[in-house]
C-alpha positions as CSV (number, residue, x, y, z in Angstrom):
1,X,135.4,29.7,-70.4
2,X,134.7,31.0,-74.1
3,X,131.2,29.7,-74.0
4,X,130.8,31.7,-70.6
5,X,132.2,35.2,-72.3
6,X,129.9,34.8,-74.9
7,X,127.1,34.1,-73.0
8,X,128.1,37.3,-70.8
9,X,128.6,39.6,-74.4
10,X,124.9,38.7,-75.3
11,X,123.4,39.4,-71.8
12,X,125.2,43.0,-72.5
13,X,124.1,43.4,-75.5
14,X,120.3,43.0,-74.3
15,X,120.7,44.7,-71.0
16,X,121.5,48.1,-73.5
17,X,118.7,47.4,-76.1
18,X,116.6,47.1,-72.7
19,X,117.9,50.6,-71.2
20,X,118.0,52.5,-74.6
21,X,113.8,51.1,-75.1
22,X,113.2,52.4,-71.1
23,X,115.0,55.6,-71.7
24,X,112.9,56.3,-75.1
25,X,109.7,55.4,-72.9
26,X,110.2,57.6,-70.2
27,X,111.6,60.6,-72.6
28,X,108.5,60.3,-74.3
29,X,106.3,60.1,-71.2
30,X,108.3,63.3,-69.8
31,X,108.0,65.2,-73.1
32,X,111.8,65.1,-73.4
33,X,112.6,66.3,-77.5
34,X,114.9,64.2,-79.5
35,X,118.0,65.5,-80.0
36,X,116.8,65.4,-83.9
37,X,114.5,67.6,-82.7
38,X,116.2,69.8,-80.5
39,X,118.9,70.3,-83.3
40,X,116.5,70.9,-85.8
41,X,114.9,73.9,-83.8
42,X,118.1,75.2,-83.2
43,X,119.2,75.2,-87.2
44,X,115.8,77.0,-87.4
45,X,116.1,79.1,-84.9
46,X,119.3,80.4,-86.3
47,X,117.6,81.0,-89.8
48,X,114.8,82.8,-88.4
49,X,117.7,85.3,-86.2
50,X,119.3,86.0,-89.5
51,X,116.2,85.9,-91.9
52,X,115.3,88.5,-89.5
53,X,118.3,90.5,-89.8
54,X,119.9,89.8,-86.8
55,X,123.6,90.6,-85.8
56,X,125.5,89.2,-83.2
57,X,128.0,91.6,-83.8
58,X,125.8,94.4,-82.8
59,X,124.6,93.3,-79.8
60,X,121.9,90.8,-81.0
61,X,121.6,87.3,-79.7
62,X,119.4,84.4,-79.8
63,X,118.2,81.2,-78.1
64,X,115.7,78.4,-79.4
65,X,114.0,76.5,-77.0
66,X,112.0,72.5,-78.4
67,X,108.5,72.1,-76.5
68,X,108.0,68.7,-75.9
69,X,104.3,68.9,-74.7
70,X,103.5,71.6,-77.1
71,X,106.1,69.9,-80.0
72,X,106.3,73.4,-81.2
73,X,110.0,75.2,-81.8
74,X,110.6,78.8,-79.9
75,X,112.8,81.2,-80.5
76,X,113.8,84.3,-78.5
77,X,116.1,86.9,-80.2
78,X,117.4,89.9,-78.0
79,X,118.4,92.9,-80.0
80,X,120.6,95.7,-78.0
81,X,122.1,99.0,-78.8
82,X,121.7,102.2,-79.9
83,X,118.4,103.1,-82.2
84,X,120.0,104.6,-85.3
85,X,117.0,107.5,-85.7
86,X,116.9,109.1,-82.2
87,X,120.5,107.4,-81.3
88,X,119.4,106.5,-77.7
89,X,119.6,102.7,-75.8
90,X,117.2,100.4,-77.0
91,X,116.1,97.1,-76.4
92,X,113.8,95.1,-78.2
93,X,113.1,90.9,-77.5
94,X,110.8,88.4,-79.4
95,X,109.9,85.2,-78.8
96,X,108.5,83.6,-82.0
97,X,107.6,80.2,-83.1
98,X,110.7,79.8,-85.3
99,X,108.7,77.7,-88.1
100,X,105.0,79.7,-88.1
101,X,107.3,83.0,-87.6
102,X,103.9,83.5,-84.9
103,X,104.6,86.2,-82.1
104,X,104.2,85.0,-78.6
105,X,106.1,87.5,-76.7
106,X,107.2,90.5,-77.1
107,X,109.4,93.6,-75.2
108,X,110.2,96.7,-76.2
109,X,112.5,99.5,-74.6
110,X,113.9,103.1,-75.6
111,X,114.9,105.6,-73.3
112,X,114.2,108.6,-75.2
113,X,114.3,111.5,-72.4
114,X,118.3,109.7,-70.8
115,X,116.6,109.2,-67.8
116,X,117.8,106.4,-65.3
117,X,117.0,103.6,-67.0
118,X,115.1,101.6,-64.2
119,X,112.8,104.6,-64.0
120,X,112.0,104.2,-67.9
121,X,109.3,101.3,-68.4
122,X,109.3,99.6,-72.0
123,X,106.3,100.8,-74.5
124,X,105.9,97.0,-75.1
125,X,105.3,94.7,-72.9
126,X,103.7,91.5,-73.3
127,X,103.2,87.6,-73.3
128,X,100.7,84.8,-74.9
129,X,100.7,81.5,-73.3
130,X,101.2,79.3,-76.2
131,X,98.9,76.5,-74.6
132,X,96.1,78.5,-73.3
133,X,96.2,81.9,-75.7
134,X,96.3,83.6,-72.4
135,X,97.7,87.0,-72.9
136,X,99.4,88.9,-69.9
137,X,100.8,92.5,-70.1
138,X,103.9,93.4,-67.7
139,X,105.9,96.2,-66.8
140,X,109.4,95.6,-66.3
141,X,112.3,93.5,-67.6
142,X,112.5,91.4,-65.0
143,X,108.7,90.6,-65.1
144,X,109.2,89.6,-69.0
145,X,111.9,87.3,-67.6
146,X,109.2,85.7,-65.0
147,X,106.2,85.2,-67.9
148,X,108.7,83.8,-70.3
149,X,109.8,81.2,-67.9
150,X,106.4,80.7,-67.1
151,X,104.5,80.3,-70.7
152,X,107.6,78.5,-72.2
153,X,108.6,76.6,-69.5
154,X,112.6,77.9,-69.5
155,X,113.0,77.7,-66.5
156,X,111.3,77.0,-62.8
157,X,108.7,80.0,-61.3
């Protein structure tokens, strides 16, 4: 019986190394980062936000994001509040590669003249595709949201 449970403790053993070396195929084939990687971007990420001189206690945030396909690190920081020379709402997002500190998208918002806010449009606007350098200029929060999912691949559109 000993001879058997030994037997059966080996097959184990090469039945994992087998599913760890298929799982590191097929995360490489799907362009799934490392979570080396991943936690790496995110350390940066976090450097860049306060390099930057963000403030989470002032309503700034921040998320990094690992490209597998492009193997490039993104970071988005979101800065809201009130602008502290005309002391009206403001927001203002980036998404930057978090190591080249390279812009690829950018938003900007003030409303100046306290009109309803969905009537006020941001003065900034914009998004590069990081894989084709395709630039595209929108018009609304929400369409910011839709390009940034689409160039950085955040989410499904």
């Amino acid at each position: 019986m000993a001879g058997f449970t030994v037997w059966q403790g080996y097959a184990i053993r090469e039945q994992r190394q087998q599913i760890q070396a298929l799982t590191a195929k097929l995360d490489s084939a799907l362009n799934v980062p490392s979570l080396d990687l991943q936690e790496k971007c995110a350390k940066q990420a976090s450097e860049e936000f306060n390099l930057e001189g963000g403030n989470q206690k002032e309503g700034g945030s921040f998320l990094s994001h690992y490209d597998g396909k492009l193997k490039k690190c993104f970071v988005e920081t979101l800065d809201a509040g009130v602008d502290k020379i005309f002391h009206k709402p403001e927001v203002n997002r980036l998404v930057t590669d978090a190591f080249e500190g390279r812009i690829y998208a950018q938003y900007s918002w003030m409303n100046l003249k306290d009109e309803k806010y969905w009537d006020v449009a941001p003065s900034i606007c914009k998004v590069t595709f990081p894989a084709s350098g395709e630039q595209r200029t929108c018009h609304s929060s929400k369409e910011f949201d839709s390009l940034v999912k689409q160039a950085f691949g955040t989410g499904e559109e």
